[in-house]
DOMAR-429287 format. One line per field, with one value per residue (C-alpha): x, y, z; residue in three letters. Coordinates in steps of 0.02 Angstrom, whole numbers, padded with zeros to 5 digits. Layout:
BEGIN
X	c(X  ...) .
Y	c(Y  ...) .
Z	c(Z  ...) .
resn	c(ala  ...) .
//
This chain:
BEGIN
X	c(-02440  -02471  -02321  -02339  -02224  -02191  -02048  -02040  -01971  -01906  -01916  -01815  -01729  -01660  -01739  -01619  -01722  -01637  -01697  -01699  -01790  -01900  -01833  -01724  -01566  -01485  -01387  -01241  -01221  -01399  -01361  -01445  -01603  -01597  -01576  -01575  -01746  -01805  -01677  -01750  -01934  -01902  -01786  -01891  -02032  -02148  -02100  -02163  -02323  -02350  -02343  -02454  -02303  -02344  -02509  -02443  -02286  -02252  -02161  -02117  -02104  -02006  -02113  -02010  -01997  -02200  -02186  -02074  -02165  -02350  -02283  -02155  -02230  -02409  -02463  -02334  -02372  -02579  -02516  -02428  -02566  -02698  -02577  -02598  -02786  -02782  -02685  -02800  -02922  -02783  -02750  -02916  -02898  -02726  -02641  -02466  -02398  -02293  -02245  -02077  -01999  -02015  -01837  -01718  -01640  -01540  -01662  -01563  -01428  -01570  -01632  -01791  -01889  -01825  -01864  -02056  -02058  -01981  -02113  -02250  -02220  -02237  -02373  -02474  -02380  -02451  -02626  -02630  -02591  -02671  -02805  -02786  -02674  -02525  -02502  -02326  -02181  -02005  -01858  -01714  -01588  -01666  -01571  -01657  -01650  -01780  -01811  -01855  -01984  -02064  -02105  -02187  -02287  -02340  -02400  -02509  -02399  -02395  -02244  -02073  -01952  -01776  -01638  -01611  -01452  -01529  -01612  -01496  -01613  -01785  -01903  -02052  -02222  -02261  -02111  -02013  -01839  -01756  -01611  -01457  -01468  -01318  -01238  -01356  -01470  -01655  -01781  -01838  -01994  -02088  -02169  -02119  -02169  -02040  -02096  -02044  -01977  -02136  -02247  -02281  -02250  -02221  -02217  -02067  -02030  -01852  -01829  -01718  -01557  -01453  -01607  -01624  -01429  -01424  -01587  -01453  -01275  -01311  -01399  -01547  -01655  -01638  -01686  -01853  -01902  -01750  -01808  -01962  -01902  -01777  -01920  -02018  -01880  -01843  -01949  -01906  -01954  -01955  -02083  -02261  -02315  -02351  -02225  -02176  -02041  -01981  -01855  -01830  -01706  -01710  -01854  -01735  -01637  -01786  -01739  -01635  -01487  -01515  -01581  -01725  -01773  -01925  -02005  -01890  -01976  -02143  -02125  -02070  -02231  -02337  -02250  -02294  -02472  -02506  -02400  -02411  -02419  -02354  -02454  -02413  -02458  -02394  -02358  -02502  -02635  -02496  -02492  -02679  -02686  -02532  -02501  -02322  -02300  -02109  -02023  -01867  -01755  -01660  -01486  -01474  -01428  -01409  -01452  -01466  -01308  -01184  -01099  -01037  -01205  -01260  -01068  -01075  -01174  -01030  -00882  -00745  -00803  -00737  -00902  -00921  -00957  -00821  -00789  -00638  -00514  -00381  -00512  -00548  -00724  -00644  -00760  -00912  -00854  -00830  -00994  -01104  -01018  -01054  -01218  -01253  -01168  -01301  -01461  -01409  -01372  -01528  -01647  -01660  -01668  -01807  -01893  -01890  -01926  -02075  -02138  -02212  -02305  -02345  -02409  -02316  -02158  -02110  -02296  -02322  -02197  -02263  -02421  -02336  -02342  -02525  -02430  -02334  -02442  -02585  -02522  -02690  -02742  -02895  -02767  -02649  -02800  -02838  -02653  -02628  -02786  -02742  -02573  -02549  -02545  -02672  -02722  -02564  -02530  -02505  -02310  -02306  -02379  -02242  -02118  -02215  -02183  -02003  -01984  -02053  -01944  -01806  -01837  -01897  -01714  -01633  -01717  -01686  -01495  -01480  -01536  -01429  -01351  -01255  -01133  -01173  -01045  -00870  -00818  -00874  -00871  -00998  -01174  -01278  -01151  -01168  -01347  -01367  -01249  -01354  -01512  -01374  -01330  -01513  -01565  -01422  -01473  -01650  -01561  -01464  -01612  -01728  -01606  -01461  -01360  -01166  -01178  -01080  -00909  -00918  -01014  -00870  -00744  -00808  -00819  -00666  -00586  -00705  -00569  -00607  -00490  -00500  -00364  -00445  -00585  -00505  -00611  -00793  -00771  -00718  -00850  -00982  -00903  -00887  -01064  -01177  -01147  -01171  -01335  -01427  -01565  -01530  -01326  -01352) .
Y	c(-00488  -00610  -00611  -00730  -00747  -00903  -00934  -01111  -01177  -01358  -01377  -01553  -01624  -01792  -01915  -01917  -02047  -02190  -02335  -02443  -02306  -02216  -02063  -01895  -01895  -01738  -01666  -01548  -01453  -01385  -01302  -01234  -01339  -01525  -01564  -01496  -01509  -01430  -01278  -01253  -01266  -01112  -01011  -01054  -01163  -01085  -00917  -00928  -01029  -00882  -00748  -00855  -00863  -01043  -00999  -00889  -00989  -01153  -01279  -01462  -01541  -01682  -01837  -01868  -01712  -01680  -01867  -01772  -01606  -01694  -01782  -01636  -01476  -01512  -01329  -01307  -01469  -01411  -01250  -01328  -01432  -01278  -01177  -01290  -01286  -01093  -01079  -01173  -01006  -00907  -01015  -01068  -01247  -01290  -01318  -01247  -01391  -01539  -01682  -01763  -01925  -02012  -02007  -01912  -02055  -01973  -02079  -02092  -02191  -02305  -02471  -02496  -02561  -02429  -02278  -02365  -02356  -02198  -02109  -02210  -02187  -01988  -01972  -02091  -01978  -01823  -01905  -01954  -01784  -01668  -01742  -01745  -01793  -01699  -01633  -01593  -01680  -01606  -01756  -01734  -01641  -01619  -01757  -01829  -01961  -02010  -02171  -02062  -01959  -02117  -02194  -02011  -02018  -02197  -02114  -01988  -01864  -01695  -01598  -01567  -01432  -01432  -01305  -01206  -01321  -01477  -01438  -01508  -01453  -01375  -01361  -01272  -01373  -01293  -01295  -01450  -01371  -01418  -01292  -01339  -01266  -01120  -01019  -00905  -01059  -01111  -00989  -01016  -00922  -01070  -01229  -01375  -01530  -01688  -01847  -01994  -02168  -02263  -02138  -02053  -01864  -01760  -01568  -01468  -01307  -01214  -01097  -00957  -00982  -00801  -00754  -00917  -00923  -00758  -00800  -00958  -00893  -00691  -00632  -00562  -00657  -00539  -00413  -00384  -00234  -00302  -00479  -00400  -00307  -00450  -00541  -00401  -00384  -00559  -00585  -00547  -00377  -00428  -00575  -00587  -00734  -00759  -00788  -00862  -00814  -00932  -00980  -01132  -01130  -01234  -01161  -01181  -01022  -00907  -00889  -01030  -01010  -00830  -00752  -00625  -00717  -00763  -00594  -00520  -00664  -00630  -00435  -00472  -00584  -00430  -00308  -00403  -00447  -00249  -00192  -00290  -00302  -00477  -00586  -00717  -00918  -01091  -01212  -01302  -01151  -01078  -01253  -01269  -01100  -01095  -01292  -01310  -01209  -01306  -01464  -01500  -01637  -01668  -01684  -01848  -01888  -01707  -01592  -01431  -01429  -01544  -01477  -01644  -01718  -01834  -01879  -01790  -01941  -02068  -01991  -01867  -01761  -01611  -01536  -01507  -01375  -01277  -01285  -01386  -01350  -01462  -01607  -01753  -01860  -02034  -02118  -02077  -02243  -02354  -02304  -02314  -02487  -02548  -02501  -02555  -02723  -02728  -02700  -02825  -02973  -02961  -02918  -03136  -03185  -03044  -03103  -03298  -03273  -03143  -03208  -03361  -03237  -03104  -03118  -02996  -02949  -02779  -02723  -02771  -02655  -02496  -02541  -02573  -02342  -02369  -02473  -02307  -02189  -02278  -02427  -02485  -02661  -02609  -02585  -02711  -02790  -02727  -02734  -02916  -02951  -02874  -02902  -03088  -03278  -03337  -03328  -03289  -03356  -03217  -03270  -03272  -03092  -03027  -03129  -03011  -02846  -02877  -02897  -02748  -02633  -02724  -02662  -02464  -02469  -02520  -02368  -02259  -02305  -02210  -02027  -01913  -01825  -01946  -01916  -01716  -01642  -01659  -01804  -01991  -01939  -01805  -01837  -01867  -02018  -02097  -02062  -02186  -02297  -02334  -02381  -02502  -02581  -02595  -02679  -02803  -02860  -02896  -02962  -03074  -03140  -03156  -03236  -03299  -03222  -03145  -02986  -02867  -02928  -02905  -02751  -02666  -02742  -02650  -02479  -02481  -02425  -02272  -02166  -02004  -01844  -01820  -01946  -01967  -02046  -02203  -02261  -02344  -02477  -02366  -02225  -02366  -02442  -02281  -02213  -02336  -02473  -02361  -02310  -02483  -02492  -02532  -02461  -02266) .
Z	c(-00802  -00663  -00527  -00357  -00222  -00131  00021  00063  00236  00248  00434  00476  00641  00626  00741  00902  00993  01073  00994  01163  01245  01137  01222  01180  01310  01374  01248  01330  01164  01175  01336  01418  01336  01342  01166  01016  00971  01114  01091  00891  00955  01059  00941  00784  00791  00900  00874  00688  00775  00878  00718  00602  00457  00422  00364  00211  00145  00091  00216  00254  00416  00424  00521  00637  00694  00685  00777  00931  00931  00960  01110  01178  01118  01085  01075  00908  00838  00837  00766  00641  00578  00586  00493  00336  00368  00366  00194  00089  00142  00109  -00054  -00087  -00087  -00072  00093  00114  00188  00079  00130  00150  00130  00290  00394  00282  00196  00018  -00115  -00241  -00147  -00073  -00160  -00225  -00081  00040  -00078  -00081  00113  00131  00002  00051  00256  00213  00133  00256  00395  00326  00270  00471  00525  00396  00366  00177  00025  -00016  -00173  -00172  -00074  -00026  -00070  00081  00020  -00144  -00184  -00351  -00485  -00604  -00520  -00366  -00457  -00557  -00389  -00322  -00472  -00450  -00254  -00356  -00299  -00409  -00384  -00301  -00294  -00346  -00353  -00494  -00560  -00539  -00694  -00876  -01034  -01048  -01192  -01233  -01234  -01393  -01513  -01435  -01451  -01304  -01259  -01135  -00957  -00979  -00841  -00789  -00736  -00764  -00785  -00620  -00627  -00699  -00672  -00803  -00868  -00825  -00919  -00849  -00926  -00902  -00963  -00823  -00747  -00647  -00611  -00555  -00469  -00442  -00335  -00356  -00318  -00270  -00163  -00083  -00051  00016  00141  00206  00221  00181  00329  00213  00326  00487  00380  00333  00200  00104  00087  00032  -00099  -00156  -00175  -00277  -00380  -00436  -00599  -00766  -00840  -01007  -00973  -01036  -00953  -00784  -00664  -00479  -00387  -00249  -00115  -00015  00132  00298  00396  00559  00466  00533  00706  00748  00619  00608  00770  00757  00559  00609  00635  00486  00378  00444  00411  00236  00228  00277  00168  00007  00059  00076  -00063  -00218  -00365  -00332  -00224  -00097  -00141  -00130  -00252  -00270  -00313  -00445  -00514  -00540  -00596  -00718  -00787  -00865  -01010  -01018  -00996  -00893  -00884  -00730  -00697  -00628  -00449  -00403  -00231  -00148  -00053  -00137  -00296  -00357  -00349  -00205  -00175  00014  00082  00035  -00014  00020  -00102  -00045  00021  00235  00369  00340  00523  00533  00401  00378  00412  00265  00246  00197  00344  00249  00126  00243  00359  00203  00148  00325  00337  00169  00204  00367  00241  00128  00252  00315  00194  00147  00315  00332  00162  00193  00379  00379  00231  00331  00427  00289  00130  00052  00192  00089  00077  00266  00313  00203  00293  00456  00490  00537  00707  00728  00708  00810  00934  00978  00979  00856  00726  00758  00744  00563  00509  00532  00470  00295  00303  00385  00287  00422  00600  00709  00870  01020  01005  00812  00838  00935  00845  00672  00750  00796  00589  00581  00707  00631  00467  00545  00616  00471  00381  00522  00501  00339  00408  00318  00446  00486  00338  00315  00423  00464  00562  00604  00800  00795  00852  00703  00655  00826  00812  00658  00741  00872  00741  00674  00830  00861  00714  00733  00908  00818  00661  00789  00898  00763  00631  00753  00637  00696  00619  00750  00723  00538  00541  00666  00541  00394  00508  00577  00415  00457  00536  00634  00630  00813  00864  01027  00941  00874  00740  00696  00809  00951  00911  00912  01070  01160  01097  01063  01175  01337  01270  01260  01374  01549  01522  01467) .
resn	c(unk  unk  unk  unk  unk  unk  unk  unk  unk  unk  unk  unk  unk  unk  unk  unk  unk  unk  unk  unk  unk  unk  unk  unk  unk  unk  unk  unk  unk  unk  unk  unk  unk  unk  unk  unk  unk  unk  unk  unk  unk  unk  unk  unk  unk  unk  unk  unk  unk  unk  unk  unk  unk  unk  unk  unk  unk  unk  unk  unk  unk  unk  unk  unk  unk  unk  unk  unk  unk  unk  unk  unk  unk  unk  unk  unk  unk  unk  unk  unk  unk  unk  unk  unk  unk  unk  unk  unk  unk  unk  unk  unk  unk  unk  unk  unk  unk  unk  unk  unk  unk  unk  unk  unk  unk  unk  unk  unk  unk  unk  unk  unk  unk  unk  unk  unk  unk  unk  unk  unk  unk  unk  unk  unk  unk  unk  unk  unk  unk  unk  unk  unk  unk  unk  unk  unk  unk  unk  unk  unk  unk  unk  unk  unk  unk  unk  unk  unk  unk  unk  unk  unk  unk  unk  unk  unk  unk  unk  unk  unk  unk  unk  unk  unk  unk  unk  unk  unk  unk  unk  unk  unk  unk  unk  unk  unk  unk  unk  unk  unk  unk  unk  unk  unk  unk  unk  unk  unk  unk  unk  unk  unk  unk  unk  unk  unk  unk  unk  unk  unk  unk  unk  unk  unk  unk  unk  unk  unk  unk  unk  unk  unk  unk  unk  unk  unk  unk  unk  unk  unk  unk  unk  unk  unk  unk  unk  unk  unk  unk  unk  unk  unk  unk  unk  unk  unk  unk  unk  unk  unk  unk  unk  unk  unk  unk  unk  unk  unk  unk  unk  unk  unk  unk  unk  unk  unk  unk  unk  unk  unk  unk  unk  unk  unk  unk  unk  unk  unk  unk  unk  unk  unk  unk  unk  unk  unk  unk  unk  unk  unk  unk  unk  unk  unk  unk  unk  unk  unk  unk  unk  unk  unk  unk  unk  unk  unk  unk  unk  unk  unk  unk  unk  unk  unk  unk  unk  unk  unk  unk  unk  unk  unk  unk  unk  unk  unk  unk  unk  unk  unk  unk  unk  unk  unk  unk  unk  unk  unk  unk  unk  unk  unk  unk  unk  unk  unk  unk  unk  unk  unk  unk  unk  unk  unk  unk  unk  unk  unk  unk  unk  unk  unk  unk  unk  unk  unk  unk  unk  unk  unk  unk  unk  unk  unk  unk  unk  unk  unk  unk  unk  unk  unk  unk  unk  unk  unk  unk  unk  unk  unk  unk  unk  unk  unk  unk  unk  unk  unk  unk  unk  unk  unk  unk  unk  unk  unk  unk  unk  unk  unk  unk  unk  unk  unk  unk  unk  unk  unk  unk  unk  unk  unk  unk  unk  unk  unk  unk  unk  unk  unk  unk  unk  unk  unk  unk  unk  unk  unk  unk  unk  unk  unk  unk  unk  unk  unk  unk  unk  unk  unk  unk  unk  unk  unk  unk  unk  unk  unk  unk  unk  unk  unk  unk  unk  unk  unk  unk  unk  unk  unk  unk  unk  unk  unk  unk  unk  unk  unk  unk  unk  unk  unk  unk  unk  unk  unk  unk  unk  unk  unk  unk  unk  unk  unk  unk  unk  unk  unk) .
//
C-alpha cells in the first residue's frame, strides 16, 4: 500500500499599504519591527527560507504579500520562488506552490465580476512570478460555493483544498451510491471527483482535520518527532488503496504563531523523508499519480474557520478571537452593507463611463494586473492597445487608469480581515476603510458623484465595543482621514 504525506502552509498578510502612498506605515503593535509584515518575515518567513522547508511541502503565498516581500525582503521573496522550482525535482514535475485568489476577498459573498478578477488576478500573479501555470489554487478562508469552483474550472484550474466538513455526500466512481458525510467526517485520505452544474469539474482534497487542528491551537507544531509520528499515524489500517495524509494550517503558525515551529516543522519534514514507509509529496504529483477514485459534493458556502458557514464575514455569528469576551460582532452588517452599497453605486457609472474608452470595461480590468505587475510604458503600451475602443488621447489615458485604480480599490475594500476579528476599531477594519475612502475620492472625481455622506450614513450603524471609539463614521474619521496623502 501506497501512503504520502503532504503539510500545506497558507502563508497570507493582508495588504496594509496606504492606498495614497503605496507605502507600509509604522505600526506600534509590531514593536519593536515596523509593521507587521516585517515582524512575520523575521519570525517565519525567512527562517523556513533559510532551512529549505518550502521546497518539500505544499504552500500558498498570498500576492500581495509576494507583491511586499519582492520590494522589502527581496532575498525571501527569490527564495520563495526557487523553492517551488526545487519541488517539482523533488516532485518530479509538479511545483509545490498554489496559487491564491488575488487579495483575500471571501468568494462566495462576492458577485460575479469580482470573483472573475479575484481568480483571474492570481493566477496571472503566480504565472508572473513562477514562471508557470498553477495547477491547484487555495480559496481564502476556504470559503467555497459551487459558483466559486465553476469559475476555477473555467481558469483551467485543477484542484483546491477544503476542510474535512466542507464536504456533504460522497460516492464511489464505480458503484454511484452516494453516502451522507456522518460524524466522524470525510475520508480524508483521498482525492475526489466534484462535477459541476455546467458540466464541468473539478478535483478536491481535505485535509485532516484533528491533526491539522492540533498543528493551529495544540502546540504540536513546536514539537517535532511528534508531528512526525502524527503524521505517520494518520491513515487507515484497514485500507487497500493508496492513501494521502494532509494538513493545511496558516504557514505564519511555524514560527510566528508558535515560536521555534519552523525548525519543529522542518525536523518533522526530515524525519519522514529518512524513515518511511510514507513519503513526502504535494498535491499535484498525488493527483496525477492517483485520479479520483470518489466523488464529493460540497456543502455549500462553507470554510475553514467559521462553523456556521461563511456567516463570520457579515454577521454576528457567534464566531471571533476569543480575546475579548463579553464583546458582540453586529458592525460586521452594517460594514459589509456599506461597502456593498459603495460597489454597487459605482459599478454603472464605471460601466457607461469606461466603456467609451474600453471595449469590454470588466475584461479591461482582469487584464489591467499586467499594469501592476509591470508599470512600464511598453505595456501600457500593449494593454491599451488590446484593451482600448480606439486611439486614446494622453488625457483620455490617464483619465483610463484612474477607472482602473478605482476598481483595484474597490476590490481591495473587501480583504477579509477586515471582518475576522473582534471589533470595527481594530486595524484590519480601518485598513479596508481606507481602500473605501480611496475609491470614493476616485468615484467622486471621476463620476462627480456624493458618495461619502451616504457611505458614513450606512457605517455609522457599525458600532464598536470600545466606547471610546464612537462608531463607523468616527473610526473612519479618526483613521482614515489622517492617513490621506499629504495629512498622515
Amino acid at each position: 500500500m501506497e501512503r504520502f504525506i503532504c503539510v500545506h502552509g497558507h502563508f497570507y498578510q493582508p495588504p496594509r499599504e496606504n492606498p495614497w502612498t503605496d507605502q507600509v506605515e509604522l505600526q506600534p503593535s509590531a514593536h519593536p519591527y515596523h509593521d507587521w509584515n516585517e515582524r512575520i518575515t523575521a519570525e517565519c518567513y525567512r527562517p523556513l527560507a533559510e532551512l529549505g522547508a518550502y521546497a518539500r511541502m505544499s504552500f500558498d503565498f498570498g500576492p500581495t504579500l509576494l507583491h511586499w516581500l519582492e520590494r522589502q525582503e527581496p532575498e525571501v521573496y527569490r527564495a520563495v520562488l526557487e523553492s517551488d522550482r526545487r519541488s517539482a525535482e523533488i516532485f518530479p514535475g509538479h511545483g509545490s506552490a498554489m496559487a491564491q485568489a488575488y487579495n483575500h476577498i471571501i468568494l462566495p459573498l462576492a458577485n460575479h465580476h469580482d470573483r472573475v478578477t479575484q481568480i483571474v488576478w492570481g493566477i496571472r500573479d503566480f504565472e508572473w512570478r513562477f514562471g508557470r501555470r498553477p495547477e491547484g489554487m487555495w480559496l481564502p478562508e476556504t470559503a467555497v460555493d459551487l459558483q466559486t469552483l465553476e469559475i476555477l474550472s473555467e481558469q483551467g484550474i485543477r484542484f483546491t483544498v477544503l476542510a474535512p466538513h466542507q464536504a456533504r455526500r460522497t460516492c464511489s466512481l464505480r458503484d454511484g451510491q452516494w453516502k451522507e458525510i456522518g460524524r466522524h467526517g470525510i475520508h480524508s485520505t483521498r482525492s475526489y471527483l466534484q462535477r459541476l452544474p455546467s458540466g464541468k469539474q473539478i478535483h478536491l482534497f481535505f485535509y485532516h482535520g484533528s491533526i491539522s487542528r492540533a498543528v493551529s491551537f495544540e502546540r504540536l507544531a513546536t514539537d517535532g518527532p511528534r508531528l512526525a509520528e502524527k503524521l505517520q499515524h494518520g491513515f487507515y489500517r484497514d485500507a487497500s488503496e493508496p492513501q494521502l495524509v494532509s494538513i493545511a494550517s496558516d504557514g505564519e503558525t511555524y514560527g510566528h504563531h508558535h515560536a521555534g515551529g519552523d525548525r519543529a516543522l522542518m525536523e518533522a519534514l526530515r524525519r519522514i523523508e529518512s524513515e518511511g514507509p510514507a513519503r513526502l509529496t504535494n498535491y499535484a504529483e498525488y493527483l496525477d499519480k492517483h485520479p479520483p477514485e470518489h466523488e464529493v459534493e460540497i456543502l455549500e458556502k462553507s470554510s475553514w474557520s467559521c462553523s456556521h458557514g461563511i456567516d463570520r464575514w457579515w454577521s454576528d455569528c457567534g464566531c471571533n478571537s476569543g480575546a475579548n469576551p463579553g464583546w458582540r460582532q453586529e458592525w460586521r452588517t452594517p460594514l459589509r452593507n456599506a461597502l456593498d452599497w459603495l460597489r454597487d453605486s459605482v459599478i454603472p457609472h464605471y460601466e457607461e463611463s469606461a466603456g467609451r474608452l474600453f471595449k469590454d470595461p470588466w475584461a479591461a480590468r482582469d487584464r489591467s494586473l499586467e499594469l501592476i505587475l509591470d508599470p512600464s510604458p511598453e505595456t501600457a503600451r500593449k494593454f491599451f492597445g488590446t484593451q482600448a475602443r480606439r486611439p486614446l488621447t494622453e488625457e483620455e489615458r490617464r483619465r483610463a487608469l484612474k477607472f482602473l485604480d478605482l476598481q483595484r480599490q474597490a476590490l481591495l475594500m473587501y480583504t477579509s480581515c477586515g471582518w475576522f476579528f473582534d471589533d470595527v476599531g481594530g486595524i484590519e477594519a480601518a485598513q479596508i476603510l481606507r481602500y473605501a475612502a480611496r475609491a470614493i475620492e476616485l468615484a467622486e472625481e471621476l463620476f462627480g458623484l456624493p458618495l461619502e455622506a451616504r457611505f458614513l450614513e450606512v457605517l455609522s450603524e457599525a458600532r464598536s465595543n470600545d466606547p471610546a471609539k464612537g462608531d463607523g463614521r468616527k473610526i473612519y474619521e479618526t483613521m482614515v482621514r489622517p492617513v490621506k496623502a499629504g495629512k498622515g
